[in-house]
C-alpha positions, 0 to 999 in steps of 0.5 A: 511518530512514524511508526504510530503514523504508519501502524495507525494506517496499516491497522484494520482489514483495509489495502493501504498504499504509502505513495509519492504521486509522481512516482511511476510505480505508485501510478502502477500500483494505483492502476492495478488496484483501480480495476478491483471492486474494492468496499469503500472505506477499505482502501486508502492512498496515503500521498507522504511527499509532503509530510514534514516526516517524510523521511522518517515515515520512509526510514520506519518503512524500511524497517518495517519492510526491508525498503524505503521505497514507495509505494509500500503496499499493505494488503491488511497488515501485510506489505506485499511490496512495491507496485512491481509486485502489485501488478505481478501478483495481478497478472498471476491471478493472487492479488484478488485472493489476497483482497477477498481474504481480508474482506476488502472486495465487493 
């Protein structure tokens, strides 16, 4: 179930971000992603603190990427990692390349 639940989400040229709302580097993450033009419909907020698989949608996760943590930021099918990661890649200038490169950009 949350390996369906997790591809199903990542599938498609659309920026998705696996999140708990309170967690301070998925409000980074949300930021940092908040200053781009990006298409509607190409990106998602998925908030997992909730769901009754929480844990096993984190479990998959970090099989999938190498940690549990949130957030777990895909651009495309590619996790780029966490909202560390998604502000350094801003602050380099290579977030927005990665987002035209799948079409998500205005």
């Amino acid at each position: 179930m949350a390996q369906q639940f997790v591809e199903g989400k990542i599938s498609g040229n659309k920026v998705v971000v696996f999140l708990k709302p309170t967690c301070p580097y998925c409000v980074t993450a949300k930021r940092v992603l908040s200053k781009y033009n990006i298409k509607n419909g190409h990106l998602e907020f998925v908030d997992i603190s909730n769901l009754p698989e929480v844990s096993s949608i984190q479990d998959y996760l970090m099989k999938k990427t190498g940690a549990r943590t949130v957030p777990r930021v895909f651009i495309g099918e590619e996790c780029i990692g966490g909202g560390d990661d998604v502000d350094h890649l801003d602050r380099r200038g290579e977030l927005e390349g990665k987002l035209r490169a799948i079409g998500a950009m205005n």
